[in-house]
PyMOL CGO cylinders between C-alpha atoms (Angstrom):
from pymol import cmd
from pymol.cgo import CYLINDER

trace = [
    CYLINDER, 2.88, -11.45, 28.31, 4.24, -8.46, 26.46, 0.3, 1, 1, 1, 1, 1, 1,
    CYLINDER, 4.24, -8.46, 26.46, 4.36, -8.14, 22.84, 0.3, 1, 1, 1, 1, 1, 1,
    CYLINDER, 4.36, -8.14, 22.84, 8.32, -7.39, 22.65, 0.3, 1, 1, 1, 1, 1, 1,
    CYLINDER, 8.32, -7.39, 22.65, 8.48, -7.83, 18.70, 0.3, 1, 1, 1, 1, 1, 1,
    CYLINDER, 8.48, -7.83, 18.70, 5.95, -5.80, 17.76, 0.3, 1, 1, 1, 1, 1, 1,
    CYLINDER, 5.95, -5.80, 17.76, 6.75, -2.13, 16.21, 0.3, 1, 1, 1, 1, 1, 1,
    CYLINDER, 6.75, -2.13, 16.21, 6.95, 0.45, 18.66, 0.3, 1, 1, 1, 1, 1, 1,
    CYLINDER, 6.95, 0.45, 18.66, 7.29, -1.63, 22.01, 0.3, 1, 1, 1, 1, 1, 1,
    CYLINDER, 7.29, -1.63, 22.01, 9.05, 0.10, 24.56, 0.3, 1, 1, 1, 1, 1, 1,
    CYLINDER, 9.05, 0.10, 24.56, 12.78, 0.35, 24.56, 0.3, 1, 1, 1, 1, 1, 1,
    CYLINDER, 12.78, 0.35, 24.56, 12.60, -1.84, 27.96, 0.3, 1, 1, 1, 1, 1, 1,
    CYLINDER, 12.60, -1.84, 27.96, 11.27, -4.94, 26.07, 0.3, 1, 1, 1, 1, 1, 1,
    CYLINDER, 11.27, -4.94, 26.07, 13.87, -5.16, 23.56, 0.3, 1, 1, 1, 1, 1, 1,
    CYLINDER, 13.87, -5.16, 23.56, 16.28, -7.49, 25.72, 0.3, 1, 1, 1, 1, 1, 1,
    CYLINDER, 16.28, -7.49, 25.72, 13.50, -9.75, 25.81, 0.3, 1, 1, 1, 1, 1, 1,
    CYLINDER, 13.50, -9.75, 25.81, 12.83, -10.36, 21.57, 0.3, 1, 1, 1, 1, 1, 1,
    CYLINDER, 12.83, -10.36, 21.57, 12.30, -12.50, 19.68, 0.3, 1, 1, 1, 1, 1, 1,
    CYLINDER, 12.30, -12.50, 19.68, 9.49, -13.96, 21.47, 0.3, 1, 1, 1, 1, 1, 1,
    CYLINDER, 9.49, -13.96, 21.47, 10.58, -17.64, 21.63, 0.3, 1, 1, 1, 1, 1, 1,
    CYLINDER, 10.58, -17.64, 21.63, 8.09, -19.45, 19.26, 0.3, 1, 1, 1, 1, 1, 1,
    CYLINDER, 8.09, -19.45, 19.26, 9.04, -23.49, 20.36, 0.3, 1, 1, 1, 1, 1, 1,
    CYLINDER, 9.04, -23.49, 20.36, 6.88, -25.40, 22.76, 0.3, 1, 1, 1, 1, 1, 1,
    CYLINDER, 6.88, -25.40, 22.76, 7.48, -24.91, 26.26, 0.3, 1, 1, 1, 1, 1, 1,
    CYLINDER, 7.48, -24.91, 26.26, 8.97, -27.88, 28.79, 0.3, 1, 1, 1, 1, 1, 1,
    CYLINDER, 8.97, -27.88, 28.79, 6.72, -27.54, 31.21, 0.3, 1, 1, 1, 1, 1, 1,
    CYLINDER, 6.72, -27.54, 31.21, 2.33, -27.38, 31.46, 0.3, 1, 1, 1, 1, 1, 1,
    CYLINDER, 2.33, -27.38, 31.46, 1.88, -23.82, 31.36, 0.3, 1, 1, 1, 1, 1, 1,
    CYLINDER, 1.88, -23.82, 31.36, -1.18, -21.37, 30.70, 0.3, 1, 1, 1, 1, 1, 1,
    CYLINDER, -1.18, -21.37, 30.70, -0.89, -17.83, 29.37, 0.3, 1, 1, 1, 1, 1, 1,
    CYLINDER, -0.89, -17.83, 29.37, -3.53, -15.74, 31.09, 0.3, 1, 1, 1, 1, 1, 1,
    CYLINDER, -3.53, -15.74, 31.09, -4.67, -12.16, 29.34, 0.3, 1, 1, 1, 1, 1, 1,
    CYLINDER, -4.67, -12.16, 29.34, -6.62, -9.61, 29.17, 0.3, 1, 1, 1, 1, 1, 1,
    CYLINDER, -6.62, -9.61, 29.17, -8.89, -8.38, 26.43, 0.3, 1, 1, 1, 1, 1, 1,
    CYLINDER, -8.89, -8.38, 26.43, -7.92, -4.78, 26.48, 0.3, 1, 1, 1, 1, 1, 1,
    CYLINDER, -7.92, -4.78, 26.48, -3.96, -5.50, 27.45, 0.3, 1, 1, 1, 1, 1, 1,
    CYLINDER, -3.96, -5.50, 27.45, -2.39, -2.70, 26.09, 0.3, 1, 1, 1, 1, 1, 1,
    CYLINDER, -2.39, -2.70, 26.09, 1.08, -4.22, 25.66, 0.3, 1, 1, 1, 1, 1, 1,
    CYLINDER, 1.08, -4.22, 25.66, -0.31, -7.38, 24.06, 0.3, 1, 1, 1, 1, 1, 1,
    CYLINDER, -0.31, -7.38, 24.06, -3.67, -7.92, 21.33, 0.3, 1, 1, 1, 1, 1, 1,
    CYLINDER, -3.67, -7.92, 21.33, -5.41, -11.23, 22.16, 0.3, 1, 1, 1, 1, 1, 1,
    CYLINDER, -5.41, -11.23, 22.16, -4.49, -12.74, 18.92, 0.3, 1, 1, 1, 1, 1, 1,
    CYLINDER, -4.49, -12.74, 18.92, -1.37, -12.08, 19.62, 0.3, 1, 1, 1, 1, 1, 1,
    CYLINDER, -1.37, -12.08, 19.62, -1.59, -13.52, 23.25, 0.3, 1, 1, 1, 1, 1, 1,
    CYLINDER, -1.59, -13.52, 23.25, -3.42, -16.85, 21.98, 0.3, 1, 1, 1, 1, 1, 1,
    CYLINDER, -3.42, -16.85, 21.98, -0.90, -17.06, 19.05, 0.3, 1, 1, 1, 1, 1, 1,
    CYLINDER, -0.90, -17.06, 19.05, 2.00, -17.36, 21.98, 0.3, 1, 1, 1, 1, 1, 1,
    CYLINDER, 2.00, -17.36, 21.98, 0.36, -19.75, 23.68, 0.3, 1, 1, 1, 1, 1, 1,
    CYLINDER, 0.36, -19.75, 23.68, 0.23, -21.71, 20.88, 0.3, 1, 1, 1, 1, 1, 1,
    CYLINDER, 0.23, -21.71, 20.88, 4.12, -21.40, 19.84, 0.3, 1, 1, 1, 1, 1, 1,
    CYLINDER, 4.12, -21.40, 19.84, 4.79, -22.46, 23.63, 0.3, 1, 1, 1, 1, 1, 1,
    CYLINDER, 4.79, -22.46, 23.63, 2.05, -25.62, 23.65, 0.3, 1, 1, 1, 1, 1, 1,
    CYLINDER, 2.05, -25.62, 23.65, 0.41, -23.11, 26.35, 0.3, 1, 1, 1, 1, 1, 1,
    CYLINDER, 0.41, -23.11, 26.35, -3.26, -23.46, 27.28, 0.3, 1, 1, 1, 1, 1, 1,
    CYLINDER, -3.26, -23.46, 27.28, -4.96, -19.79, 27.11, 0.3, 1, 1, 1, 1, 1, 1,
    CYLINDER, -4.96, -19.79, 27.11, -6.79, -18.16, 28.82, 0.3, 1, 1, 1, 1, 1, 1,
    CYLINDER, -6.79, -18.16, 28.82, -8.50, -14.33, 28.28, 0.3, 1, 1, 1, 1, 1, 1,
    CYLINDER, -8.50, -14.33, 28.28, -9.43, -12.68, 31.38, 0.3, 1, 1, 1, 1, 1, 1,
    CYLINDER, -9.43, -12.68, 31.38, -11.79, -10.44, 29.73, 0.3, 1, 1, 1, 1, 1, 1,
    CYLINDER, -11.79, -10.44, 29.73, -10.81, -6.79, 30.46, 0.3, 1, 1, 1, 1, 1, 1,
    CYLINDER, -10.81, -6.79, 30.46, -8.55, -6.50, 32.90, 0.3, 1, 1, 1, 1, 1, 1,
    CYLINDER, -8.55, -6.50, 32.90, -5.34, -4.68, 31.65, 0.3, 1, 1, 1, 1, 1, 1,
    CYLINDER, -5.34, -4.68, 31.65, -1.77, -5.66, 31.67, 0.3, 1, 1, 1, 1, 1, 1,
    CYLINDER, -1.77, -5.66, 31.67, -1.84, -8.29, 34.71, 0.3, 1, 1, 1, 1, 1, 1,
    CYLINDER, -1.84, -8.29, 34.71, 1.08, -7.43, 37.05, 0.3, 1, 1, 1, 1, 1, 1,
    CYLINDER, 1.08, -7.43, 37.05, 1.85, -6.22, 40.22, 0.3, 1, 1, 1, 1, 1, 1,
    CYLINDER, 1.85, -6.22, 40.22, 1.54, -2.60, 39.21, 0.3, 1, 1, 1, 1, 1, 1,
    CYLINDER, 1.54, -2.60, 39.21, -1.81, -2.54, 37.72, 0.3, 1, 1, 1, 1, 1, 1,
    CYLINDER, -1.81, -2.54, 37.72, -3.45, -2.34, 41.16, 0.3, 1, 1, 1, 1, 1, 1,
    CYLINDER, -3.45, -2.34, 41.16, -5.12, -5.58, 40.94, 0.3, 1, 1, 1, 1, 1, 1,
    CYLINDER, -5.12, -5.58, 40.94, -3.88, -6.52, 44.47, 0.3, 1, 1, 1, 1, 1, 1,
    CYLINDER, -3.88, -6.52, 44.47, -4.24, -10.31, 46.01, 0.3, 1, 1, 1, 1, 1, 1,
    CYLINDER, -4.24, -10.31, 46.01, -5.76, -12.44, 42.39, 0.3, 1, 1, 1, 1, 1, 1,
    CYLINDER, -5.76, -12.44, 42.39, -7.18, -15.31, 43.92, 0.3, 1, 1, 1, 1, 1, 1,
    CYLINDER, -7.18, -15.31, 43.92, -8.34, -16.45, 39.98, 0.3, 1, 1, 1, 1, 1, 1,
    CYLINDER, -8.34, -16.45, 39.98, -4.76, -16.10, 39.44, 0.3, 1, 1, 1, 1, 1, 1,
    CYLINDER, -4.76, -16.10, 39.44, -3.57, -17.99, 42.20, 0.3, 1, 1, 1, 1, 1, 1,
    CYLINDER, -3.57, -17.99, 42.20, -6.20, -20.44, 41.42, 0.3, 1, 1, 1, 1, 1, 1,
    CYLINDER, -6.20, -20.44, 41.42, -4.88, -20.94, 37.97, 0.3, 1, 1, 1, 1, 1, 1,
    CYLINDER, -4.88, -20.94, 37.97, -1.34, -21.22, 39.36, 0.3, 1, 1, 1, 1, 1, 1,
    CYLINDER, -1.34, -21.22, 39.36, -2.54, -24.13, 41.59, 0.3, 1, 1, 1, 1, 1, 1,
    CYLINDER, -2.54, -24.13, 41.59, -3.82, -25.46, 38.16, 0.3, 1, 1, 1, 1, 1, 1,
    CYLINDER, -3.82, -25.46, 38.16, -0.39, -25.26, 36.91, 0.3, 1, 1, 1, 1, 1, 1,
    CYLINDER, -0.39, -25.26, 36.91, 0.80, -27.17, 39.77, 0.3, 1, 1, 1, 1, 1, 1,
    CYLINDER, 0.80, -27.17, 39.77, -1.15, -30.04, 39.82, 0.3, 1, 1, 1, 1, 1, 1,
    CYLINDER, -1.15, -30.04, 39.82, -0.80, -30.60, 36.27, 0.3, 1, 1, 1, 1, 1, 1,
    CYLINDER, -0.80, -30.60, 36.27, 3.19, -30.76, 37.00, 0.3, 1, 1, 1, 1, 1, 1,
    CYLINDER, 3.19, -30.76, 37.00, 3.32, -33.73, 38.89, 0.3, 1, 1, 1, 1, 1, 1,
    CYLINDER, 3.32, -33.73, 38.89, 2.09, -35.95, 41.01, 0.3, 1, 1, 1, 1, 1, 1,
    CYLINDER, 2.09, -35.95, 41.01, 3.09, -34.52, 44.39, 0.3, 1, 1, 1, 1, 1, 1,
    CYLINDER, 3.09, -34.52, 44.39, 5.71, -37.35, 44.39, 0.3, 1, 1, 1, 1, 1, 1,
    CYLINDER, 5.71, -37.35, 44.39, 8.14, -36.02, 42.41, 0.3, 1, 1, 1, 1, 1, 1,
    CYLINDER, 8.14, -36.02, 42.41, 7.21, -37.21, 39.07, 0.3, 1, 1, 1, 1, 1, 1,
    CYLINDER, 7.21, -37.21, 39.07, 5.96, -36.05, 35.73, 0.3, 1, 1, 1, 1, 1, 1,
    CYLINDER, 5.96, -36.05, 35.73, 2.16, -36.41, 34.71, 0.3, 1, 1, 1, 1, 1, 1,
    CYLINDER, 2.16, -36.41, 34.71, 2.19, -37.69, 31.53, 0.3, 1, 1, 1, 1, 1, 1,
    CYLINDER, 2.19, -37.69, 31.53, 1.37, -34.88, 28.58, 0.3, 1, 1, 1, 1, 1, 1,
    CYLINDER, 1.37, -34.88, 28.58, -2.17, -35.98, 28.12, 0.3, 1, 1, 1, 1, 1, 1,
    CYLINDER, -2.17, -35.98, 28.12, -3.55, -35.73, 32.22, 0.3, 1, 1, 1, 1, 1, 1,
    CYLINDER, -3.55, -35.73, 32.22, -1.41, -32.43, 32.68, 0.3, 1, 1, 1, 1, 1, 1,
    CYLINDER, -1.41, -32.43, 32.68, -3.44, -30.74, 29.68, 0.3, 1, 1, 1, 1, 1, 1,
    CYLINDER, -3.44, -30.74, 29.68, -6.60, -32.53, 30.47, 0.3, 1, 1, 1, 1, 1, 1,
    CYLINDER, -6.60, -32.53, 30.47, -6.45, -30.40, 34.20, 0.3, 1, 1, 1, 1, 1, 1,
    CYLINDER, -6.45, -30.40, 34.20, -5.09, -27.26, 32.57, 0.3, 1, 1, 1, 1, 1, 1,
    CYLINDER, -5.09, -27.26, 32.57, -7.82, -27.67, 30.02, 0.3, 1, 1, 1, 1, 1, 1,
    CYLINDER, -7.82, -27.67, 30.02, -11.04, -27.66, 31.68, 0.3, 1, 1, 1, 1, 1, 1,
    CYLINDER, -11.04, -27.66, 31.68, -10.05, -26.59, 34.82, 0.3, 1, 1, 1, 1, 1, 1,
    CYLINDER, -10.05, -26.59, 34.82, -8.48, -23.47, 33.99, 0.3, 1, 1, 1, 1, 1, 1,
    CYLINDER, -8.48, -23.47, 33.99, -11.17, -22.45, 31.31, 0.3, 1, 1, 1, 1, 1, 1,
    CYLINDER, -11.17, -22.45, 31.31, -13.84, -22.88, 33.66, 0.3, 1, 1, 1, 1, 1, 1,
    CYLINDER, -13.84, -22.88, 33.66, -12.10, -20.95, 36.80, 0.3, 1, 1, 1, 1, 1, 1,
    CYLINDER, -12.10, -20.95, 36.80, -11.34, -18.31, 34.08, 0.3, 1, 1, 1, 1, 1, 1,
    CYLINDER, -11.34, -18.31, 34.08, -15.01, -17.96, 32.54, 0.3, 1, 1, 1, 1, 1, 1,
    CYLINDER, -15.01, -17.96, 32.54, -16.49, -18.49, 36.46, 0.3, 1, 1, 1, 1, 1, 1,
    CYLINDER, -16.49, -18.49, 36.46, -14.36, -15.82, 37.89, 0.3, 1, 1, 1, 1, 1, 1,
    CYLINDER, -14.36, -15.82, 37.89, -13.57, -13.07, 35.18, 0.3, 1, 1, 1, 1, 1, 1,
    CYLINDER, -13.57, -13.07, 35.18, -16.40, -13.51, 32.67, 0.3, 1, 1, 1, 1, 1, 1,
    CYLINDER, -16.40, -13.51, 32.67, -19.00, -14.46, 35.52, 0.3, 1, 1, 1, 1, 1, 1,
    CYLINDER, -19.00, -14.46, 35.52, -19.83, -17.84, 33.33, 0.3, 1, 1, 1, 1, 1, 1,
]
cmd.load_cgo(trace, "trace")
């Protein structure tokens, strides 16, 4: 994500303050990078944990999105899956809160550390 309090962010990002700071409805991880410039990690991992977010730091990768050049992410599309499964049960209903963070937990912090910091 973007940083769209902090001083000096880009006119663009204004629509999108004040960073909502209340848990999320929903499993969710927050994937960044180490050397974002449009986000610090502290301020990345502090997000996550306003939004009950599992995080994630990619190591040094820039600002992840379509325009960095990154091209097809499998890691990210792995951690999407992550997101996925921990959303239901492929039947239409909720995991409860404990299982969906126990596969966002360990599942995503491994892919992350196999994939991006070569763990």
């Amino acid at each position: 994500p973007a940083d769209v309090d902090r001083g000096g962010a880009q006119a663009e990002l204004k629509g999108f303050s004040p960073t909502p700071r209340t848990p999320l409805p929903f499993p969710s991880i927050v994937v960044a990078s180490s050397d974002d410039p449009w986000v610090t990690p502290d301020r990345a991992h502090s997000m996550a944990a306003d939004w009950g977010s599992h995080f994630v730091d990619a190591g040094p990768q820039g600002h992840l999105n379509a325009a960095s050049g990154i091209g097809w992410w499998r890691e990210g599309q792995d951690l999407l899956e992550r997101v996925i499964a921990a959303s239901g049960d492929g039947r239409g209903q909720a995991l409860p809160p404990s299982k969906a963070r126990s596969i966002l937990a360990v599942s995503a912090t491994d892919a992350a550390h196999t994939h991006y910091l070569g763990g």
